[in-house]
C-alpha positions, -999 to +999 in steps of 0.1 A: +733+253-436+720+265-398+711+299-392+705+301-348+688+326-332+695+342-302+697+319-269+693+286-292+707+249-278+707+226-305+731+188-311+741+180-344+750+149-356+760+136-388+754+095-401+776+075-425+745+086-450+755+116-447+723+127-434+730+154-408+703+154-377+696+187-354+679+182-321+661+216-310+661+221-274+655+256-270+653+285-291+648+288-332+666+285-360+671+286-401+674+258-417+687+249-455+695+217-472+716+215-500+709+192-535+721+158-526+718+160-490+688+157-467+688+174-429+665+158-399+647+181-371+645+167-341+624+183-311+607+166-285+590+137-296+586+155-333+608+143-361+613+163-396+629+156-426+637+187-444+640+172-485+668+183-507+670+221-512+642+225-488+644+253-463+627+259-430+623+280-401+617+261-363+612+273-331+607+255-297+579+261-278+580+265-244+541+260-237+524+237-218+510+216-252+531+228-282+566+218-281+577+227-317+565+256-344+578+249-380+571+267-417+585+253-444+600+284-465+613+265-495+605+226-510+590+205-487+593+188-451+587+155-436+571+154-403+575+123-382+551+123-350+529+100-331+499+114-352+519+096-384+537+109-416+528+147-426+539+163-456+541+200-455+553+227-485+564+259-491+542+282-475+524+261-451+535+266-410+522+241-386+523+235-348+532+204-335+519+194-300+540+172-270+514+147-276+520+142-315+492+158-330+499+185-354+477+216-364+481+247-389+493+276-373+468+308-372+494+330-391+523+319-416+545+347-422+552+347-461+577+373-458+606+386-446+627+353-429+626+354-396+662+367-389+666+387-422+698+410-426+697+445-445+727+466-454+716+497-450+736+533-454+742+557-424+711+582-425+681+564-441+654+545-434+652+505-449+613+498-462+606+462-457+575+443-471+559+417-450+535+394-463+509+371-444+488+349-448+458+340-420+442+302-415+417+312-392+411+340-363+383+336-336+350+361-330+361+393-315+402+387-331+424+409-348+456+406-365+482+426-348+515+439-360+543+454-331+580+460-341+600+474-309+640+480-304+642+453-278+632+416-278+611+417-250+590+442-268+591+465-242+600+496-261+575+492-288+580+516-318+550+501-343+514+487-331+490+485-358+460+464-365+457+448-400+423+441-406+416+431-442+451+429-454+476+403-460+510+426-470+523+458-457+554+481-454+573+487-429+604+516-428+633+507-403+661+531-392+697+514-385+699+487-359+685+457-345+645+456-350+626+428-338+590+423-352+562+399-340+524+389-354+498+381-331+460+377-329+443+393-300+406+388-286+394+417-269+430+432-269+442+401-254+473+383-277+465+347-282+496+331-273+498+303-293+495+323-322+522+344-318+549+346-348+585+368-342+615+375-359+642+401-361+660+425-385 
């Protein structure tokens, strides 16, 4: 089961194993693989091997030494790279470079998924909890949550810093939200450790 965002290119093929193999070129996606059946991530130069009802959540990165950002939601994952054979579980969210090497990312968002739907009635608000959990943050770095109406984050309806804490709530009125996590040094965002998604 795929789940793309918005703008995503992606090739699926499937073998005679019936192992079915995704190559990410752009974009991010949800992926789930069902008992019985294994799934490969392909990005770059970066393979992953998502295990029997594993999930995941990818994204390629268009930096100039990270090409793919990955956290494994559910089981456990595979990664293939020129750095070796990785394995990563629930929880953990890891960066992997276009040279091969793989690092933890700063921030692995625990909850919600990254393109989480609500059914919500005409006239209220929808309280979502986020949860978060930080590997490191620099000198002079703070954990900062925006949520804005567009995906650009040009309309920005929620900026708050969230020093000391590792879950929140967050109320949402009907539409498309779109949320990101970042950690910013002197009110600078980091840009490698920036984490979106949208509800």
């Amino acid at each position: 089961e795929l789940h793309l965002g918005e703008n995503t290119i992606i090739q699926i093929q499937m073998d005679d194993t019936g192992t079915t193999s995704v190559n990410l070129t752009g974009g991010s996606l949800s992926a789930n693989s069902s008992v019985g059946s294994k799934m490969q991530l392909k990005s770059g130069n970066v393979m992953v091997e998502l295990q029997e009802g594993s999930s995941l959540n990818a994204r390629a990165v268009s930096s100039d030494t990270a090409a793919l950002s990955l956290q494994v939601i559910a089981g456990n994952a595979i990664i293939n790279s020129a750095d070796g054979n990785h394995s990563i579980v629930q929880g953990d969210a890891m960066s992997m470079g276009k040279d091969g090497n793989i690092s933890l990312r700063p921030i692995t968002i625990l909850e919600p998924a990254s393109n989480l739907r609500l059914l919500k009635f005409e006239g209220s608000t929808q309280s979502l909890q986020f949860k978060w959990k930080l590997d490191s943050i620099p000198q002079n770095g703070q954990l900062i949550f925006e949520s804005a109406i567009d995906k650009d984050f040009n309309q920005i309806q929620d900026q708050i810093g969230l020093s000391g804490l590792s879950s929140m709530n967050i109320d949402f009125a009907e539409g498309i939200h779109y949320w990101r996590f970042y950690i910013a040094v002197d009110g600078v965002p980091v840009e490698d450790s920036i984490e979106t998604g949208r509800v």
